[in-house]
C-alpha positions as CSV (number, residue, x, y, z in Angstrom):
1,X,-37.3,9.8,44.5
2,X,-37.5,13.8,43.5
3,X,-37.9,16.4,46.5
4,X,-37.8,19.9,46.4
5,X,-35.1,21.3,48.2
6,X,-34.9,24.3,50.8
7,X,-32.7,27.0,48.8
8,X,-34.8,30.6,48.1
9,X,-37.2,29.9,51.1
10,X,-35.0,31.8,53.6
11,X,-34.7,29.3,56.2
12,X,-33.0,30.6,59.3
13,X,-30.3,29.4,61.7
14,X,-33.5,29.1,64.0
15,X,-35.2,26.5,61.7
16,X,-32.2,25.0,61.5
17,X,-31.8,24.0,64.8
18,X,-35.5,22.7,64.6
19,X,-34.7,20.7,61.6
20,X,-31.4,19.2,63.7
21,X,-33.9,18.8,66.4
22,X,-36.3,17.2,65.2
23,X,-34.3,14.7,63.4
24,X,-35.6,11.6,64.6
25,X,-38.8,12.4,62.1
26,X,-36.2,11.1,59.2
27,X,-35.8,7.3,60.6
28,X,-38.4,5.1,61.5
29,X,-38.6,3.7,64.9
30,X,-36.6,0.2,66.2
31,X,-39.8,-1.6,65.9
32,X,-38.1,-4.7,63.9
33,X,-38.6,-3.3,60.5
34,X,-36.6,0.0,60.6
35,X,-33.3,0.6,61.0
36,X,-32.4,1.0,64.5
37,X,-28.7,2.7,65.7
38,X,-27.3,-0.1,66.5
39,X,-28.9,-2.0,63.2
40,X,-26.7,1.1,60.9
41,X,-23.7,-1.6,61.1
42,X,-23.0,-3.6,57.4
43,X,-20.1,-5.5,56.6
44,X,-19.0,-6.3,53.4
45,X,-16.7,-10.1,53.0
46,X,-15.2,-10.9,49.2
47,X,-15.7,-13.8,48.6
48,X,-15.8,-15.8,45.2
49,X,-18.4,-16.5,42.3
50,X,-19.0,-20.2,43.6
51,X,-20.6,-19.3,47.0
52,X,-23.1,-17.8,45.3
53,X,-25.8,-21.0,45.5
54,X,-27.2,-21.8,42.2
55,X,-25.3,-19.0,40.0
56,X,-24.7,-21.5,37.2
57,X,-28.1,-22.0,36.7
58,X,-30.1,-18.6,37.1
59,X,-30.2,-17.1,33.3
60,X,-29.3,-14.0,34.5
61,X,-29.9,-11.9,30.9
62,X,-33.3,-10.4,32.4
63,X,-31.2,-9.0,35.2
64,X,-28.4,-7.6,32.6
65,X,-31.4,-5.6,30.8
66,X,-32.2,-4.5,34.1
67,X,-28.6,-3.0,35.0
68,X,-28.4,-1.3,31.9
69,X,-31.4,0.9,32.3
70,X,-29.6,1.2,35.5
71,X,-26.5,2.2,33.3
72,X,-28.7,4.3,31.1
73,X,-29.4,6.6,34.5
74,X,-25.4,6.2,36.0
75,X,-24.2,7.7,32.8
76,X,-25.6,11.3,33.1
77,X,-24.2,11.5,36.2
78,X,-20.7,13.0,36.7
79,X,-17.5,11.4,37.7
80,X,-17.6,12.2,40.8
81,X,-20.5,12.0,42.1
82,X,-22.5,9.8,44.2
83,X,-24.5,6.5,43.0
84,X,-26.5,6.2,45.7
85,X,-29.4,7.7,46.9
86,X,-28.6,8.2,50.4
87,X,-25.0,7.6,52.4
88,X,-23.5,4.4,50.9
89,X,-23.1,5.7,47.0
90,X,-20.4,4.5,45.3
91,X,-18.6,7.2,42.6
92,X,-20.4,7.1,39.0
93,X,-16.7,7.0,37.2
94,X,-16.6,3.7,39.1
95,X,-19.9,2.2,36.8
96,X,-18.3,3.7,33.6
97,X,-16.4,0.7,32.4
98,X,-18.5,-1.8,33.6
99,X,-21.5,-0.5,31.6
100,X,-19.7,0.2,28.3
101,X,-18.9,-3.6,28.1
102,X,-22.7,-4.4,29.0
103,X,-24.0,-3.3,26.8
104,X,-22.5,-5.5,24.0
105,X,-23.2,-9.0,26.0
106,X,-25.4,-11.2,23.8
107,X,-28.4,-10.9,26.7
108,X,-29.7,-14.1,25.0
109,X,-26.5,-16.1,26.0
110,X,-26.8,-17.7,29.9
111,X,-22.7,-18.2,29.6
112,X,-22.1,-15.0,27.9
113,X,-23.5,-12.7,30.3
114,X,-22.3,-14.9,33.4
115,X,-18.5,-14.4,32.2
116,X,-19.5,-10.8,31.9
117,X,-20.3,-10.4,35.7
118,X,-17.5,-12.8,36.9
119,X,-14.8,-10.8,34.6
120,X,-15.8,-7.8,35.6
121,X,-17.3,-7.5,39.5
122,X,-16.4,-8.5,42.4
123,X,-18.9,-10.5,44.9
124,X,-18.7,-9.3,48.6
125,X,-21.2,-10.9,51.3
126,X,-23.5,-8.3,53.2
127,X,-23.7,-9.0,56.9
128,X,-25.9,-6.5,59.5
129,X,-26.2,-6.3,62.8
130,X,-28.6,-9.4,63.3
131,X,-26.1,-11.2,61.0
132,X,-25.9,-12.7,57.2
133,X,-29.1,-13.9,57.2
134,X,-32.3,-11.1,57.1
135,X,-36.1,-10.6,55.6
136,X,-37.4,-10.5,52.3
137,X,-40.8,-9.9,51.1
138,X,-42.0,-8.4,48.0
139,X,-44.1,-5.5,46.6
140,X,-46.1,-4.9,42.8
141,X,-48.1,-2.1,40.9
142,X,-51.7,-2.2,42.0
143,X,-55.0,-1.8,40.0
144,X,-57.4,0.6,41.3
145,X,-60.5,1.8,39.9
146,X,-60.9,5.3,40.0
147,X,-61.9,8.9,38.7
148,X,-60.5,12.3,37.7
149,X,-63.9,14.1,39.0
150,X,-65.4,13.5,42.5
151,X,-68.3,11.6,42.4
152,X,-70.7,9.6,44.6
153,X,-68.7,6.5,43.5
154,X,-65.6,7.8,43.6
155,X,-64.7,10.1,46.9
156,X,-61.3,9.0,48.5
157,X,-58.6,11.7,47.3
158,X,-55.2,10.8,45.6
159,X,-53.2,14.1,46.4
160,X,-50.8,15.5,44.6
161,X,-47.6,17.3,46.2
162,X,-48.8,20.5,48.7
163,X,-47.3,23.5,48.2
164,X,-46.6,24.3,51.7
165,X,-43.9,20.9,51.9
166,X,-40.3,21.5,52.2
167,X,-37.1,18.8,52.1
168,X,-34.3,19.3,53.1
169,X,-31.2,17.3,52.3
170,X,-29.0,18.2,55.7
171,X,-26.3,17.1,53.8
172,X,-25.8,20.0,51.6
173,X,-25.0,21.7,55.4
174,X,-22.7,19.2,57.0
175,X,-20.9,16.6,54.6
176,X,-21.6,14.0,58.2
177,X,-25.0,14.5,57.8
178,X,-25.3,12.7,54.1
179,X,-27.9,10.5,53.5
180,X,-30.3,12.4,56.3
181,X,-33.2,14.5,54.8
182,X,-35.9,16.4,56.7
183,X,-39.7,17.0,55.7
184,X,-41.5,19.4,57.0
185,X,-43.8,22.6,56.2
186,X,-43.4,26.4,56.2
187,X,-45.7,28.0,59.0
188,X,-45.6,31.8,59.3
189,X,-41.5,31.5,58.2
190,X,-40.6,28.6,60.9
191,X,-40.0,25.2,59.9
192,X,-42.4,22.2,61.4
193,X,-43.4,18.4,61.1
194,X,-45.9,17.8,58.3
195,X,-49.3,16.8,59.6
196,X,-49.8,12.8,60.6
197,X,-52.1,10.5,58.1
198,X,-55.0,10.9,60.6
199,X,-55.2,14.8,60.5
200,X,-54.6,15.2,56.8
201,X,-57.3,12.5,56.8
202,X,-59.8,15.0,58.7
203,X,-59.1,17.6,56.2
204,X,-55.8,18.7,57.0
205,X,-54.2,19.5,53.1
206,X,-57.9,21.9,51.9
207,X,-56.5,24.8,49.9
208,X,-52.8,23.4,49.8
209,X,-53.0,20.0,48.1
210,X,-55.0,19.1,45.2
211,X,-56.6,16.0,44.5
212,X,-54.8,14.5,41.1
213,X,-57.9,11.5,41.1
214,X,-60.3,10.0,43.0
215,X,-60.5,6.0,44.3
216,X,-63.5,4.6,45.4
217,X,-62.5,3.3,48.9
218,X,-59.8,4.2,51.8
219,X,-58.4,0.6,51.9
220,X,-57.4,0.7,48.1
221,X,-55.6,4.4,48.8
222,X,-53.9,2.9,51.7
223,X,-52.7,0.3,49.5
224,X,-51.4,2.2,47.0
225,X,-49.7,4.7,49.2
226,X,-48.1,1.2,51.5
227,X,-47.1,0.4,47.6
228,X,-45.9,3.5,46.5
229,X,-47.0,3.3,42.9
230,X,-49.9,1.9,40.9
231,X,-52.2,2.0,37.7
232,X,-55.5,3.6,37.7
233,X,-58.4,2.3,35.7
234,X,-60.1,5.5,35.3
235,X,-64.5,5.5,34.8
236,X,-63.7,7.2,31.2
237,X,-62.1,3.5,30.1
238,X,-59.1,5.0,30.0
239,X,-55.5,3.9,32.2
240,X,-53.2,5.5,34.1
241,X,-50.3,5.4,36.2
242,X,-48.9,7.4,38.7
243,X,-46.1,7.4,41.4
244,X,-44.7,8.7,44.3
245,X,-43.5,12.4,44.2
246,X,-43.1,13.0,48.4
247,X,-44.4,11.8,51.4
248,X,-44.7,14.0,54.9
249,X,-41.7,12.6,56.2
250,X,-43.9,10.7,59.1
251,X,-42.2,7.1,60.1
252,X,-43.2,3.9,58.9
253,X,-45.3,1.3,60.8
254,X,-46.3,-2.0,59.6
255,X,-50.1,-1.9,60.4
256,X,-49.8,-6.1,60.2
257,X,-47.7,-5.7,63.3
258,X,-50.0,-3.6,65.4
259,X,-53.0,-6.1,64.2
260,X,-50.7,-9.4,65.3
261,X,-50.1,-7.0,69.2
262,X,-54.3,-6.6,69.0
263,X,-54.5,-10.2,68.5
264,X,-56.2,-10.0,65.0
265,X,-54.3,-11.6,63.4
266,X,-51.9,-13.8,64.4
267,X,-48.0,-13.1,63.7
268,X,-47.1,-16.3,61.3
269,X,-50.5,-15.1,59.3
270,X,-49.5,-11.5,58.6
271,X,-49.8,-10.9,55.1
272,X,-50.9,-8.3,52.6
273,X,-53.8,-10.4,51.6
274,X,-54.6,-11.5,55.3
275,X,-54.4,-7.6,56.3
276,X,-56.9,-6.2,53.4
277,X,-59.4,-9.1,54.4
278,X,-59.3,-7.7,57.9
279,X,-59.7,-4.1,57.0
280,X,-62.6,-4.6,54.6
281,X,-64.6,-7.2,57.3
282,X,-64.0,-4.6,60.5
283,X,-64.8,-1.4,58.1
284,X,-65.6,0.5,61.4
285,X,-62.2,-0.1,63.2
286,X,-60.5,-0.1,59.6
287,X,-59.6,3.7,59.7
288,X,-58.4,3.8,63.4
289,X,-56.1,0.6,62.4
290,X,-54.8,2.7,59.3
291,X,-54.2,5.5,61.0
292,X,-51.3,4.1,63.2
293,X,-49.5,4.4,60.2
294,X,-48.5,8.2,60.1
295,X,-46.8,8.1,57.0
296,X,-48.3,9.6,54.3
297,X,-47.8,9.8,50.3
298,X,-48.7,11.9,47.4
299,X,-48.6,11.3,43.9
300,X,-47.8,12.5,40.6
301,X,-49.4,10.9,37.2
302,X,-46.2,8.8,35.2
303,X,-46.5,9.4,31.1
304,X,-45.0,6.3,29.4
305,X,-43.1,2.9,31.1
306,X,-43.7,2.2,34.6
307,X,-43.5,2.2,37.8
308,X,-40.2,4.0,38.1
309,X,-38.4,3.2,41.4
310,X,-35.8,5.3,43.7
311,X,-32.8,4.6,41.8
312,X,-34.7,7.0,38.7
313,X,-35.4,4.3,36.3
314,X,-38.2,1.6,35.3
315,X,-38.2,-1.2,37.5
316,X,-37.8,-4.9,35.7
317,X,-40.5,-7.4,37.4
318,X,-38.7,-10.1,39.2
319,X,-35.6,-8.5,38.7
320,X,-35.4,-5.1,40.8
321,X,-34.8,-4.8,44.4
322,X,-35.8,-2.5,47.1
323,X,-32.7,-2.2,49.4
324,X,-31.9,0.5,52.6
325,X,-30.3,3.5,51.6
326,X,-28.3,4.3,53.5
327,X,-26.3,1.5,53.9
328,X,-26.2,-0.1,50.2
329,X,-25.7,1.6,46.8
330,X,-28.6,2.0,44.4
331,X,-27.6,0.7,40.8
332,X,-26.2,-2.3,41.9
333,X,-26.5,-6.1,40.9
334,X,-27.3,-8.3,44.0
335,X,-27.0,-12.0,44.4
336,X,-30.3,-13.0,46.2
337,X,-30.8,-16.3,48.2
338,X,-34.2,-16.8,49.4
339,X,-37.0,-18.8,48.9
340,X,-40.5,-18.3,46.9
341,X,-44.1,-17.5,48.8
342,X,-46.7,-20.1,48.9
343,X,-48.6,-19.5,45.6
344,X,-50.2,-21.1,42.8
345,X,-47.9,-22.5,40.4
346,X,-45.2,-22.1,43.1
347,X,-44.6,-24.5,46.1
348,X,-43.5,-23.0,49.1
349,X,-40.5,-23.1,50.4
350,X,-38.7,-23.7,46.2
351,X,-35.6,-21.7,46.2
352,X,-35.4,-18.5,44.7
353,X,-32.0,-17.6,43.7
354,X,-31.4,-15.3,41.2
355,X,-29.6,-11.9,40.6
356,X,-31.8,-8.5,40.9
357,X,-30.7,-5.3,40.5
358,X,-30.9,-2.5,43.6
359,X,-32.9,0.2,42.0
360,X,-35.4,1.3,44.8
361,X,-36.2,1.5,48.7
362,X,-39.2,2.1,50.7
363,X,-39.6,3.2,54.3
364,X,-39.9,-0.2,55.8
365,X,-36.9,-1.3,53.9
366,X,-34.7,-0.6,56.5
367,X,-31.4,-2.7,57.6
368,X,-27.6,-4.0,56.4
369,X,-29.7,-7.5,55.4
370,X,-33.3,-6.6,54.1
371,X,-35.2,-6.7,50.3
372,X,-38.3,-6.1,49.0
373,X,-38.4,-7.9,45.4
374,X,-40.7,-5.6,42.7
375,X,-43.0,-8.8,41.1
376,X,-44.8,-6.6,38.6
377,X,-48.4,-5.2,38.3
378,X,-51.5,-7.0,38.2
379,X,-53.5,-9.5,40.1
380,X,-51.3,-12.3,40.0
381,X,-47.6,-10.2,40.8
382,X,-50.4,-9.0,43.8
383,X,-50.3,-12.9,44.7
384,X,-46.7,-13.2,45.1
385,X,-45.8,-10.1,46.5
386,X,-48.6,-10.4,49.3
387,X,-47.8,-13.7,50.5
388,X,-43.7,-13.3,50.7
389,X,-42.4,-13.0,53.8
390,X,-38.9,-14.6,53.9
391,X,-35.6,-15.3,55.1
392,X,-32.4,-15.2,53.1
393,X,-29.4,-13.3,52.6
394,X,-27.5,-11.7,49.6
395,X,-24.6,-10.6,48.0
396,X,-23.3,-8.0,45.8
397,X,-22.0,-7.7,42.3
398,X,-19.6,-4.7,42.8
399,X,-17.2,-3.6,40.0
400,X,-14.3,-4.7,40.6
401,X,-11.5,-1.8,42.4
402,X,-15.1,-0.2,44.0
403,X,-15.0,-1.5,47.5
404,X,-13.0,0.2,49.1
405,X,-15.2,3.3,48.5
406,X,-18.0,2.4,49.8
407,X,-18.9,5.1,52.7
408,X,-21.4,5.2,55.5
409,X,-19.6,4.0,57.9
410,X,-19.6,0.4,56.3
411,X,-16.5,-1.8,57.6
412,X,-14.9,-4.2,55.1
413,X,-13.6,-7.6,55.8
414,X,-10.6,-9.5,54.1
């Protein structure tokens, strides 16, 4: 996702040291979903095409459309440089071949595109530091009503960027301090944390931020920032989408874990759909439940296909993954082993086994062993998404030659 970066606003050696200090602003919290120290660890096993479960009978032609938009993105990038987003890139020259010869798969074969991936990648298991297995749930473009004036109907501001935020990527200073960026804001020349969701919430962005719409309620804004993306029916009958341009850099926390500790709800009923029914029948403990969540995310409006994820390209419904960062490579094709949410159509508990592509993250997407599966837009991708919570495990596709250049720290096993 696009941030600005620090060059030409004259940061000293002074806000430098605050930056460095202040670092722990950059990871959420061990609180189970984020990536504590000892969680950084990821090992990477070879192993061969049939312990992948079920890869003879996933067709996996929507996920080869998927890789080449990732392709599409990998080949503007040079030689040398990174893949990934954060610390565990693998080198673009690496992708070259690969993506000239997918591109002339017959997508419509099953077979065809199977040989493709066993001829030309190399499968490697992903274990963490709670082990091979990890969770999975799932995320979706939302469908908000809402306005490009204020009105009595429409109230609850969508900000855009504020001009007073600065990133920084600290590794552009230190080559051992890739993959760790800072957010902050400018106050008479030093460097400091961004304000929390509660305070920008009392009024905290007037004069720097500008409102690009309006929604007509806080729980759908809350949504959409927990989603990161979404499409805006607008009062004028027309539809738009827009997307995440920067956030204020506050940690992550999963409000359905702080309403299972308040004894709310209870922790096997935690879901997206059981945490908005709370919210919207407690409307006067709603804001002060909401606010626990610091984090905070502005918006840009998207022009043409949508939503676009981390990795800089559209995301394929059922077929992109959100993965951590730091410890995998964006742009690459994962195995997935899991099982399907309880939802209509679906019984719970059928496998789900299929290959995705790793083309976004999200800040509670944290760990060697954890996914969030992009379901699409709409009411019923809303379904799926809200209700999966589950365990499994994965492996990726990587080109073949690649894996011994996987940084971050990563260990590989023969």
């Amino acid at each position: 996702m696009n941030g600005r970066h620090i060059g030409g606003v004259g940061v000293s050696v002074v806000a430098l040291l605050v930056a460095l200090a202040a670092w722990w602003l950059l990871r959420p919290p061990p609180d189970g979903e984020s990536s504590a120290a000892g969680e950084a660890f990821v090992e990477f096993r070879p192993v061969g095409f049939d312990a992948l479960r079920g890869w003879e009978k996933d067709d996996p032609g929507p996920a080869l459309a998927a890789f080449i938009r990732s392709c599409d993105r990998l080949d503007g990038l040079a030689s040398g440089s990174s893949a990934g987003a954060g610390a565990a890139g693998i080198a673009a020259s690496d992708w070259r071949s690969v993506c000239r010869r997918a591109r002339r798969v017959d997508r419509g074969d099953p077979a065809a595109v199977r040989r493709y991936f066993e001829t030309g990648f190399e499968p490697v298991a992903v274990t963490g530091a709670g082990g091979a297995e990890g969770l999975f749930t799932g995320y979706y473009e939302p469908l908000f009503e809402g306005s490009r004036e204020r009105t009595d109907g429409f109230d609850v501001p969508v900000y855009g960027r504020p001009e007073d935020l600065v990133t920084a990527n600290l590794g552009d200073f230190r080559p051992e301090w890739r993959g760790i960026q800072l957010v902050g804001r400018l106050v008479d020349g030093k460097l400091g944390p961004f304000e929390t969701r509660a305070a920008i919430e009392r009024g905290g962005l007037e004069g720097r931020a500008e409102p690009i719409l309006w929604l007509r309620d806080e729980i759908d804004a809350f949504f959409l920032h927990i989603q990161g993306s979404g499409r805006i029916s607008l009062d004028d009958g027309a539809r738009i989408r827009v997307g995440y341009t920067a956030s204020n850099g506050r940690p992550y926390t999963a409000i359905g874990r702080v309403l299972a500790e308040r004894g709310a709800l209870s922790a096997d009923g935690v879901s997206m759909r059981s945490i908005r029914w709370w919210l919207e029948t407690n409307p006067r403990m709603a804001r002060d439940v909401m606010s626990t969540n610091a984090r905070y995310v502005f918006f840009r409006e998207i022009a043409g296909d949508g939503p676009v994820g981390a990795g800089r390209v559209v995301l394929t419904p059922g077929r992109s993954l959100a993965v951590d960062v730091a410890l995998l490579p964006l742009h690459t094709p994962v195995w997935l082993e899991t099982s399907m949410p309880s939802t209509t159509g679906d019984p719970d508990g059928a496998p789900l086994r299929r290959l995705l592509v790793a083309q976004d993250t999200g800040a509670a997407i944290r760990g060697a062993v954890r996914g969030d599966v992009f379901w699409g837009s709409g009411p019923a991708a809303g379904r799926v998404a809200g209700n999966m919570s589950e365990t499994g495990r994965y492996y990726l596709l990587l080109p073949k030659g690649a894996r011994e250049r996987l940084v971050s720290g990563a260990r590989t096993a023969d």
